[in-house]
The first five atom37 places (N, CA, C, CB, O) and aatype in JSON, in Angstrom:
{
  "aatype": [20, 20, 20, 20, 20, 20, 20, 20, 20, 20, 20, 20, 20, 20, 20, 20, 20, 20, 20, 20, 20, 20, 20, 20, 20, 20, 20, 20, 20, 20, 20, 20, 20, 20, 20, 20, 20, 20, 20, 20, 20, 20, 20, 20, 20, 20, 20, 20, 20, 20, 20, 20, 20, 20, 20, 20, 20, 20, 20, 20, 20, 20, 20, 20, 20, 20, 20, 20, 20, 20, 20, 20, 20, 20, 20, 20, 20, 20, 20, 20, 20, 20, 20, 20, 20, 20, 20, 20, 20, 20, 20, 20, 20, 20, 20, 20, 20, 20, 20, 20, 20, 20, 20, 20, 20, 20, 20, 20],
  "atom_mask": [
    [1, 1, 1, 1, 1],
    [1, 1, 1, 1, 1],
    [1, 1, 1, 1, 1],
    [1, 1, 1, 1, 1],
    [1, 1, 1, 1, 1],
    [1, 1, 1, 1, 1],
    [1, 1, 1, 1, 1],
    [1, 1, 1, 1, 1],
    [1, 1, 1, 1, 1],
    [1, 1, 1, 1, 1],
    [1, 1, 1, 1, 1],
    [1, 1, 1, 1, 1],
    [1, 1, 1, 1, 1],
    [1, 1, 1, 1, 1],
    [1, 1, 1, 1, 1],
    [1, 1, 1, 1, 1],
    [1, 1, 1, 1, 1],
    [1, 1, 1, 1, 1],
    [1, 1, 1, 1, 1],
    [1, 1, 1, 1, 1],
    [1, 1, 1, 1, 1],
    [1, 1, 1, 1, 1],
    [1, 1, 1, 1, 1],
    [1, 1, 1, 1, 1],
    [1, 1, 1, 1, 1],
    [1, 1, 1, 1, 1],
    [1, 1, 1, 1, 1],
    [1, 1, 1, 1, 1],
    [1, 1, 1, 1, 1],
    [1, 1, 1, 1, 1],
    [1, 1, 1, 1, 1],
    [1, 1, 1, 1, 1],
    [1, 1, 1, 1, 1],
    [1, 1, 1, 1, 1],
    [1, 1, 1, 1, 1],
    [1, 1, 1, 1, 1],
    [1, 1, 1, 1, 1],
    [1, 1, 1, 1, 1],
    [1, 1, 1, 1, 1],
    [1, 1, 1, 1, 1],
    [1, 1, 1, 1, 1],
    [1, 1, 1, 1, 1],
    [1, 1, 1, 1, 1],
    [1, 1, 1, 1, 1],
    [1, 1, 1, 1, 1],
    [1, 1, 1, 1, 1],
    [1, 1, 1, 1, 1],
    [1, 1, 1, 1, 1],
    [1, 1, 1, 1, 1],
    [1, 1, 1, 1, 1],
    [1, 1, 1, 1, 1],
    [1, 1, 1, 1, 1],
    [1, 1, 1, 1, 1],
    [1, 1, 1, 1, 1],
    [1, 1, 1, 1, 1],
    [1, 1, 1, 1, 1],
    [1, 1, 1, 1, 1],
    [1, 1, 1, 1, 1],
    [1, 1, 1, 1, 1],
    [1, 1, 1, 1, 1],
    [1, 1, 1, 1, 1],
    [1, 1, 1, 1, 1],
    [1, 1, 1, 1, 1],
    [1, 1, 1, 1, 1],
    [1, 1, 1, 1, 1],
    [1, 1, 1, 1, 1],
    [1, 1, 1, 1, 1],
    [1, 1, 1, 1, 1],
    [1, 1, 1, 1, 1],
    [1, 1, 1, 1, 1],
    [1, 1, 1, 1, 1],
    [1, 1, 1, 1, 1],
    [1, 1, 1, 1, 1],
    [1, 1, 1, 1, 1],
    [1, 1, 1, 1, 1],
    [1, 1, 1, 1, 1],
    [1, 1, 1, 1, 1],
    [1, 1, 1, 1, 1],
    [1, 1, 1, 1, 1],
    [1, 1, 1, 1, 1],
    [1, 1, 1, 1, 1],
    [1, 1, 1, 1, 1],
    [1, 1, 1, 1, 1],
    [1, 1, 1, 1, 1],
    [1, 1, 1, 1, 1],
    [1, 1, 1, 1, 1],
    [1, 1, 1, 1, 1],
    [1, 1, 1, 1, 1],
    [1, 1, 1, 1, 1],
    [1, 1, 1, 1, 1],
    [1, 1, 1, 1, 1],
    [1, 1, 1, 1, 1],
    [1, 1, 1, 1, 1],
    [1, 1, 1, 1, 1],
    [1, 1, 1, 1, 1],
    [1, 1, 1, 1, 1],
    [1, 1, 1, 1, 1],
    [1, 1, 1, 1, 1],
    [1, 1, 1, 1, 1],
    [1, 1, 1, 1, 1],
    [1, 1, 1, 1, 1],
    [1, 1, 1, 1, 1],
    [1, 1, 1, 1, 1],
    [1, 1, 1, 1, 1],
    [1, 1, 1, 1, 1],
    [1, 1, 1, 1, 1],
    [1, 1, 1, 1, 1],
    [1, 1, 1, 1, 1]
  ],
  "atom_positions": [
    [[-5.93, -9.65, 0.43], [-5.57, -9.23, 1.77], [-4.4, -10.07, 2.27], [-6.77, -9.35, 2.72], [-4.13, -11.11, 1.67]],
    [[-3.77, -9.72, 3.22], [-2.71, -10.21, 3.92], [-3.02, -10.44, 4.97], [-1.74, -9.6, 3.97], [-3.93, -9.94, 5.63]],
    [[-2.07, -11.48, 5.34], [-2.46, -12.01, 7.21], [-2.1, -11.1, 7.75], [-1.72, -13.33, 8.07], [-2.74, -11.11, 8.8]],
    [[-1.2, -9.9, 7.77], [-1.29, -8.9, 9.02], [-2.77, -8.23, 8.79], [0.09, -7.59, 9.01], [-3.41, -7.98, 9.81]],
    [[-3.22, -8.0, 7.81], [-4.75, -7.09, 7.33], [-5.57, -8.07, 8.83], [-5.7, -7.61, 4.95], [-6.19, -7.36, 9.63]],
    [[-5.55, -9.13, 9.02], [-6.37, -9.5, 9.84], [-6.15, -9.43, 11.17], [-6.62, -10.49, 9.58], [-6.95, -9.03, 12.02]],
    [[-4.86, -9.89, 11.36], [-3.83, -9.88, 12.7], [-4.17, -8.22, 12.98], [-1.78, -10.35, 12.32], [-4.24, -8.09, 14.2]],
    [[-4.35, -7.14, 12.43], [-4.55, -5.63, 12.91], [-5.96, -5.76, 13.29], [-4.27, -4.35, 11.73], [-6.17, -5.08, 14.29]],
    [[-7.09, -6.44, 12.83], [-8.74, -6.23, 12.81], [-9.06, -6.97, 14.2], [-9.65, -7.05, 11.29], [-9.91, -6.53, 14.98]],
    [[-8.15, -8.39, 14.48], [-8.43, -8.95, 15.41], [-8.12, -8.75, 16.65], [-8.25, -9.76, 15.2], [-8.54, -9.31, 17.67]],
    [[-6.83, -7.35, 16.4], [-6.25, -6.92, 17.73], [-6.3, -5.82, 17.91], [-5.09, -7.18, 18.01], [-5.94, -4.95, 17.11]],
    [[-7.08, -5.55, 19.84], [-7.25, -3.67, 19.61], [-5.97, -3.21, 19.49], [-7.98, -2.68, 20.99], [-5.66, -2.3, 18.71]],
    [[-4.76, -4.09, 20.63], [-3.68, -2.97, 20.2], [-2.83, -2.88, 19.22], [-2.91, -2.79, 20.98], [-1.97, -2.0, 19.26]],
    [[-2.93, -4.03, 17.85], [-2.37, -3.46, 16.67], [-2.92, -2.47, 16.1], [-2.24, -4.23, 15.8], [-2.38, -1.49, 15.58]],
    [[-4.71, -2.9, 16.25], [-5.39, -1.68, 15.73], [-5.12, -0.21, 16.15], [-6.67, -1.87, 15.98], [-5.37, 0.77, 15.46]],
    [[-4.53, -0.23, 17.44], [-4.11, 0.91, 18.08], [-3.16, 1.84, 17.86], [-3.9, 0.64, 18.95], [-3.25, 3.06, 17.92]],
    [[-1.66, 0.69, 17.45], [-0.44, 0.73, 16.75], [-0.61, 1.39, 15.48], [0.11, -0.57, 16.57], [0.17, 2.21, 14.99]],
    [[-1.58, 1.01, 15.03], [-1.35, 1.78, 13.67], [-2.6, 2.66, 13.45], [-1.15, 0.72, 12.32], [-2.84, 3.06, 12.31]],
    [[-3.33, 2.96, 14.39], [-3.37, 4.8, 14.03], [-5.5, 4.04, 14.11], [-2.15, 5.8, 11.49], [-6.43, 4.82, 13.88]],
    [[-5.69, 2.79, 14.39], [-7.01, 2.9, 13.3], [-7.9, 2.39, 14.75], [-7.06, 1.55, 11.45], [-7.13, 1.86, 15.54]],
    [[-9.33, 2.45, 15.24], [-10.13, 2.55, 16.5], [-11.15, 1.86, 15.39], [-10.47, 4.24, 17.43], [-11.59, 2.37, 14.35]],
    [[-11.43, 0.38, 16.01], [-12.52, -0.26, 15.22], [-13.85, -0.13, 15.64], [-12.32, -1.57, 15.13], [-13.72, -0.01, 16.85]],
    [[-14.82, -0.09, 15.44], [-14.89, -0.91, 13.33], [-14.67, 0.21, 12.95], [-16.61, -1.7, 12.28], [-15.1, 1.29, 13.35]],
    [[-13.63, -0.18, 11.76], [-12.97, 0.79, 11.03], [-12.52, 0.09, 9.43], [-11.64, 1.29, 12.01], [-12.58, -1.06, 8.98]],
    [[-12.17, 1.05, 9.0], [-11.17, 0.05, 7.21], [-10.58, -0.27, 7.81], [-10.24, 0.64, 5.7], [-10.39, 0.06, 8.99]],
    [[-9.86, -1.41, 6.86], [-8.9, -2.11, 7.0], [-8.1, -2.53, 6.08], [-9.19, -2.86, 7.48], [-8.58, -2.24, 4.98]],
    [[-6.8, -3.25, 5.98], [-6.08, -3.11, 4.42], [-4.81, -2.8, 3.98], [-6.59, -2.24, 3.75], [-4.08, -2.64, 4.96]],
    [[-4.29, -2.66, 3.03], [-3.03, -2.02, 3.12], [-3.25, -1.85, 1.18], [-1.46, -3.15, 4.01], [-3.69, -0.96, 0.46]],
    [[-2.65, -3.31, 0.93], [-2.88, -2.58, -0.75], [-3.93, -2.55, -1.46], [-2.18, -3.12, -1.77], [-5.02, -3.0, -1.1]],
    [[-3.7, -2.03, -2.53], [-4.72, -1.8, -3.67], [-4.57, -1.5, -4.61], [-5.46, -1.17, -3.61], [-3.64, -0.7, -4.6]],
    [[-5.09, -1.69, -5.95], [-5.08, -0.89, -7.4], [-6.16, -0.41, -7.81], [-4.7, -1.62, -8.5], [-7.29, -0.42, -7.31]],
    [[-5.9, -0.12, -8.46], [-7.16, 0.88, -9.59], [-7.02, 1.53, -10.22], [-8.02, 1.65, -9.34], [-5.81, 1.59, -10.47]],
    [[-8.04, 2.8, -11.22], [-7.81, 3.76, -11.84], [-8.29, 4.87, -11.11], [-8.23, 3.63, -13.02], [-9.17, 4.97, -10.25]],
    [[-7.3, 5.87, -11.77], [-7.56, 7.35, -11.05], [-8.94, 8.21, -11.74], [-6.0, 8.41, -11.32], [-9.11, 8.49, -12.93]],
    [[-9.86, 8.52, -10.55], [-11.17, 8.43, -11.28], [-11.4, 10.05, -11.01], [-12.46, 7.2, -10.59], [-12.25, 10.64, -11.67]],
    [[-10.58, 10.76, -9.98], [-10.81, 12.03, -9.4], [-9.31, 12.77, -9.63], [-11.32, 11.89, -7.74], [-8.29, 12.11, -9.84]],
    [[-9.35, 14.03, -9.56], [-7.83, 14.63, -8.96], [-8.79, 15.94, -7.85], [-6.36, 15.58, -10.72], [-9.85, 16.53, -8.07]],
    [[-7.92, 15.99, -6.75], [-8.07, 17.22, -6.09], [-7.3, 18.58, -6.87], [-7.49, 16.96, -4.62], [-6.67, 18.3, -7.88]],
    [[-7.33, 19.73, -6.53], [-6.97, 20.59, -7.2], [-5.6, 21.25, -7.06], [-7.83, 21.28, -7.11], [-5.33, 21.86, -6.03]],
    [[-4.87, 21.16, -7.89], [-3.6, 21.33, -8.27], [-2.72, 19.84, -8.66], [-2.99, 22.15, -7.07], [-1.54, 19.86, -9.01]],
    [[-3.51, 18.58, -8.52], [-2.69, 18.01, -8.8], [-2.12, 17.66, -10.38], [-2.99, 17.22, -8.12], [-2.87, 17.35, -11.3]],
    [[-0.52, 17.77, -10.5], [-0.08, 17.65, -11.18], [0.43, 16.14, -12.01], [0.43, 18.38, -10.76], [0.35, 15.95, -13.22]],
    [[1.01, 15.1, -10.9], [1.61, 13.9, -10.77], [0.65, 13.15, -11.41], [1.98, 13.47, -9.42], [1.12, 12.2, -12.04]],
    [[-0.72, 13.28, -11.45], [-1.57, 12.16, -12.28], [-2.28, 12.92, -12.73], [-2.32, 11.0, -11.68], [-2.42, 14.13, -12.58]],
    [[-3.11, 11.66, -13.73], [-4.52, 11.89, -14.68], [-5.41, 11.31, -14.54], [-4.53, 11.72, -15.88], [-5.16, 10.11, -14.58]],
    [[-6.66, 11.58, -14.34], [-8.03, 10.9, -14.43], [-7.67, 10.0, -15.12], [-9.23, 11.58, -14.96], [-6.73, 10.44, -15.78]],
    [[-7.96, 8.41, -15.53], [-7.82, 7.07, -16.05], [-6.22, 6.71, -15.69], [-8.22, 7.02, -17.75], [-6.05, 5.61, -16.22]],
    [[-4.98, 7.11, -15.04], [-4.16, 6.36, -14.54], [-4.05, 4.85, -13.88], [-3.89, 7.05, -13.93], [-4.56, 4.83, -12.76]],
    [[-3.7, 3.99, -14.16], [-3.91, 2.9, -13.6], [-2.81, 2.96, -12.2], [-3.73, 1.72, -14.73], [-1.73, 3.49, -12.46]],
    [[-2.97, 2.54, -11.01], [-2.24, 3.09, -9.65], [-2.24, 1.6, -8.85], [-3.25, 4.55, -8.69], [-3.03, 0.7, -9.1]],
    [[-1.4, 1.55, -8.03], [-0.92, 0.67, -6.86], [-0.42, 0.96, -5.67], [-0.11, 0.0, -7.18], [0.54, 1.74, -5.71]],
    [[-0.73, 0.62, -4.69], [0.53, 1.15, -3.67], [-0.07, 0.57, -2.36], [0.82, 3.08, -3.56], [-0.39, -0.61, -2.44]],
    [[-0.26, 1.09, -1.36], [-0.35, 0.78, 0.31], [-0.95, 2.29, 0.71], [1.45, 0.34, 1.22], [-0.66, 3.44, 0.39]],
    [[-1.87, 1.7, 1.56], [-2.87, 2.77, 2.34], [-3.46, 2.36, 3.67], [-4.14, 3.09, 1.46], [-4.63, 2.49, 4.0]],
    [[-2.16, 1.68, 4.61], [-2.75, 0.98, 5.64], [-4.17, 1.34, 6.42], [-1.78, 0.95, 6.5], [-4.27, 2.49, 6.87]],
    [[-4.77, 0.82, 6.51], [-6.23, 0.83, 7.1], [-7.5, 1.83, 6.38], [-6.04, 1.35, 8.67], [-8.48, 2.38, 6.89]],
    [[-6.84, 1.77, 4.63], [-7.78, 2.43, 4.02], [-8.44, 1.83, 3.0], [-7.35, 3.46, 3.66], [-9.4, 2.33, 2.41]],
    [[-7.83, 0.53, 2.71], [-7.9, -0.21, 1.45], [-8.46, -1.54, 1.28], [-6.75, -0.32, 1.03], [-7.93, -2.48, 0.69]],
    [[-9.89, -1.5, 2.01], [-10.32, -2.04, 1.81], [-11.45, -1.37, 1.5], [-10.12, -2.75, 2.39], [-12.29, -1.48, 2.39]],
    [[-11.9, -0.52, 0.29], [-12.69, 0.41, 0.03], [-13.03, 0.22, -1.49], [-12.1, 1.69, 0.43], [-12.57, -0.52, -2.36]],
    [[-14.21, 1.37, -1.47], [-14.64, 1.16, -3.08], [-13.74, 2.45, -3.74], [-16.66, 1.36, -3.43], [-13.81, 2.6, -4.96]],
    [[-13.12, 3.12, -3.17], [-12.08, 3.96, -3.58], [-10.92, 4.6, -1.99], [-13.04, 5.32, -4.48], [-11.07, 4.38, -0.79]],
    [[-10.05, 5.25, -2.6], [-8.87, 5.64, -1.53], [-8.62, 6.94, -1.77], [-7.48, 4.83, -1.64], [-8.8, 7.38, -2.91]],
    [[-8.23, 7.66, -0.87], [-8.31, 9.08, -1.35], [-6.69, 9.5, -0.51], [-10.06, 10.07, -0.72], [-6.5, 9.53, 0.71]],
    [[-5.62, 9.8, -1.66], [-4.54, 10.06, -1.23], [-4.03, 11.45, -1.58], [-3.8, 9.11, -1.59], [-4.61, 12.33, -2.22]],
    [[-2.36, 11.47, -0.85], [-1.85, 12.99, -1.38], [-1.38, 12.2, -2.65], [-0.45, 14.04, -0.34], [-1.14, 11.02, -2.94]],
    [[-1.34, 13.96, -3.52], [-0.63, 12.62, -4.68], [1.07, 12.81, -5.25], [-1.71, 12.68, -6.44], [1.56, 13.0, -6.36]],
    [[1.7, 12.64, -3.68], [3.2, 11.97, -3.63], [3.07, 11.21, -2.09], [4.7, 13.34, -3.71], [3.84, 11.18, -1.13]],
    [[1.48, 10.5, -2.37], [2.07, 9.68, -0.86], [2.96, 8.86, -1.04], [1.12, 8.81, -0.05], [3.14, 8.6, -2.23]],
    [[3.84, 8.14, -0.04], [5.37, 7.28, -0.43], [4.92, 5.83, -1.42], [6.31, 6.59, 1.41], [5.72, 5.48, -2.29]],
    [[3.47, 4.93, -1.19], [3.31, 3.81, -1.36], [2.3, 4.21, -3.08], [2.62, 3.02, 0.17], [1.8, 3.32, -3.78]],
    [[2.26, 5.42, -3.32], [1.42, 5.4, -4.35], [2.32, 5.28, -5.66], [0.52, 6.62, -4.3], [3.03, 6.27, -5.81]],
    [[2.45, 4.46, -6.49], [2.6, 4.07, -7.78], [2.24, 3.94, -8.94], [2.72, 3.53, -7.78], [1.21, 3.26, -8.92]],
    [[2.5, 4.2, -9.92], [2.18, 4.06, -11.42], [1.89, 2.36, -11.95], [3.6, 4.75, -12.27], [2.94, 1.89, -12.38]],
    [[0.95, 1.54, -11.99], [0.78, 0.44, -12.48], [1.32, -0.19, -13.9], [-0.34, 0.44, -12.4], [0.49, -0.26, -14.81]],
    [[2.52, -0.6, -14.11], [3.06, -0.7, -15.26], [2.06, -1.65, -16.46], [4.48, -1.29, -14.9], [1.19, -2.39, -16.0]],
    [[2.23, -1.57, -17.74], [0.8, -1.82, -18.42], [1.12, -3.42, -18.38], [0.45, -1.0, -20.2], [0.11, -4.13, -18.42]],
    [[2.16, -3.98, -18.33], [2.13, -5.74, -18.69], [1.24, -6.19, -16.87], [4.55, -6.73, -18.96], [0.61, -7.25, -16.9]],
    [[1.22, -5.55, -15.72], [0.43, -6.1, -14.53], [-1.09, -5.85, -14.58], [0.97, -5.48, -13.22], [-1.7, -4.87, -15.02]],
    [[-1.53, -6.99, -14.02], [-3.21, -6.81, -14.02], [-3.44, -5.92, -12.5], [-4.22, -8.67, -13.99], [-2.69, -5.85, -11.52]],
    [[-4.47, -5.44, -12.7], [-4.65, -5.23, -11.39], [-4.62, -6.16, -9.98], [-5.64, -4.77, -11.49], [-4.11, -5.74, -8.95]],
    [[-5.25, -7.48, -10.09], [-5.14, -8.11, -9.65], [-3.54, -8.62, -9.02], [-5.84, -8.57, -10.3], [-3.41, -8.98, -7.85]],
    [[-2.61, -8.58, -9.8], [-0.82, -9.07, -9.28], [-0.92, -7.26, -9.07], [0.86, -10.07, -10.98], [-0.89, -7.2, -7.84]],
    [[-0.98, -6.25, -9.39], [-0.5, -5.02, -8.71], [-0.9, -4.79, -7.31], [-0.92, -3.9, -9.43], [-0.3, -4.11, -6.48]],
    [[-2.11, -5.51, -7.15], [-2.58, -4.81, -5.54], [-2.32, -5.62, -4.57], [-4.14, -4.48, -5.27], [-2.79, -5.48, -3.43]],
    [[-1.31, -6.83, -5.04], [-0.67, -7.21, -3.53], [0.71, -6.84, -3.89], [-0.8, -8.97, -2.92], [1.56, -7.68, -3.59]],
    [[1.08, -5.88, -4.41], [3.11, -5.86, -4.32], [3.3, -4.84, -3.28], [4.2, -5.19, -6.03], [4.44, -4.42, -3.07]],
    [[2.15, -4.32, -2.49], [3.14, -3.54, -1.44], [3.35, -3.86, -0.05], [2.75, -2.24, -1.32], [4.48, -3.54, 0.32]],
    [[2.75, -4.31, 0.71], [3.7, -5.44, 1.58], [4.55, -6.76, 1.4], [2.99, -5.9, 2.34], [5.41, -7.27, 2.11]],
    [[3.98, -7.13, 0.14], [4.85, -8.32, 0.09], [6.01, -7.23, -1.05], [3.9, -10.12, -0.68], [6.97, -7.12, -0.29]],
    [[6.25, -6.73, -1.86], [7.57, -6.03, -2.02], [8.36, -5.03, -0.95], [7.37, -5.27, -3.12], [9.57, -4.89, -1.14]],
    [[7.81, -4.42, 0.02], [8.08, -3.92, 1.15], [8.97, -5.36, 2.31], [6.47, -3.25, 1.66], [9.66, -5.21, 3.32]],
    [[8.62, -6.4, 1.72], [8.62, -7.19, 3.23], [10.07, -8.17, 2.23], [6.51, -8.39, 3.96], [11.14, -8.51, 2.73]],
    [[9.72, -8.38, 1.02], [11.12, -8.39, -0.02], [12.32, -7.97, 0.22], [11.0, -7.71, -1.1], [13.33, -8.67, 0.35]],
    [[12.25, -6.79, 0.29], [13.12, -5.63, 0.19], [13.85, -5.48, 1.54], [12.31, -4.32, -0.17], [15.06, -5.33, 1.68]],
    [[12.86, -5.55, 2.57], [13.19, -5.69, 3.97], [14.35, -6.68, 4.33], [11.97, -6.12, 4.67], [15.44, -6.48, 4.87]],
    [[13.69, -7.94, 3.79], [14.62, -9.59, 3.69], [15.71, -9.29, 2.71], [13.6, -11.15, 2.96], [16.64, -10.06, 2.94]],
    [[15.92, -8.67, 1.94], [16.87, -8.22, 1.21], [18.31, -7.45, 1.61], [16.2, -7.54, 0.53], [19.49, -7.56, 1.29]],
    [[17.51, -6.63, 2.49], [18.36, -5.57, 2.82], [19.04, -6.28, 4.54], [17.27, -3.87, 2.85], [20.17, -6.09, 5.0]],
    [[18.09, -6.96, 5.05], [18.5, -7.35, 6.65], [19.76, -8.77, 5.69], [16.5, -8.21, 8.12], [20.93, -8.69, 6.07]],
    [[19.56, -9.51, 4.97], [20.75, -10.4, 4.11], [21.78, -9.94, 3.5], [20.32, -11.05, 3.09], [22.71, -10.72, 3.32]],
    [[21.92, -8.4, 2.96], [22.92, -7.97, 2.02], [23.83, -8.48, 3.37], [22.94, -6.17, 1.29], [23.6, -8.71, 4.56]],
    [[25.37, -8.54, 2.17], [26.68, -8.44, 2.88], [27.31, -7.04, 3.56], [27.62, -8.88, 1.88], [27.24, -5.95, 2.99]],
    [[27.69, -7.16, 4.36], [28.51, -5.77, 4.47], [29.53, -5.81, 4.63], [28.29, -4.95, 5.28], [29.98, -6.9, 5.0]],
    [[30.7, -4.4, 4.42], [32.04, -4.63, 4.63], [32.46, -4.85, 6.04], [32.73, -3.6, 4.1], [32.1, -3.91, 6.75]],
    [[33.04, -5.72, 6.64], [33.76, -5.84, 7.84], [34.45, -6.79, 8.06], [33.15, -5.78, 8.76], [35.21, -7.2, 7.18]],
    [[34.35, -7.49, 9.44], [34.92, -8.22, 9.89], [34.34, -9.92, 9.54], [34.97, -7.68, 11.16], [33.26, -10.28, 10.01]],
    [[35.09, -10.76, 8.79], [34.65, -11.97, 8.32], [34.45, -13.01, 9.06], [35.31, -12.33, 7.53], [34.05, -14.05, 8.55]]
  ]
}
């Protein structure tokens, strides 16, 4: 878990902010294997190994997504589950610091 995972549980109006009325889940990432498909899906297979972000769903014994939600991912085989199910806020929050640092063209 992440310190916002708690900072949302401890506050009604983050809890509010993001969509969730406690007691409720809580959470953001997670991994696992794909143990179900709903019908028509194409994008995965039953035993897929998966990662991604499911704010206020993931703290569960399973997650039930579309399957092209934006945070859902393919678990590459050298990561354990364990290093896969924290890369999506902290690679989200990376990327963020990344992008607010790039250079841009202008005035020096």
């Amino acid at each position: 878990m992440n310190p916002v995972d708690w900072q949302i549980v401890e506050s009604e109006e983050l809890s509010s902010a993001f969509g969730l009325s406690l007691p409720s889940g809580f959470g953001n990432d997670f991994a696992g294997v794909v143990v179900e498909l709903g019908p028509g899906v194409t994008r995965w297979k039953v035993g897929d190994r998966v990662y991604g972000g499911a704010r206020g769903a993931a703290v569960a014994t399973s997650v039930v997504l579309d399957e092209h939600h934006r945070s859902l991912h393919r678990t590459p085989d050298q990561l354990s589950d364990l290093t896969a199910g924290v890369l999506d806020i902290a690679g989200r929050t990376a990327s963020a610091v990344a992008d607010a640092l790039s250079s841009q063209p202008g005035p020096g």
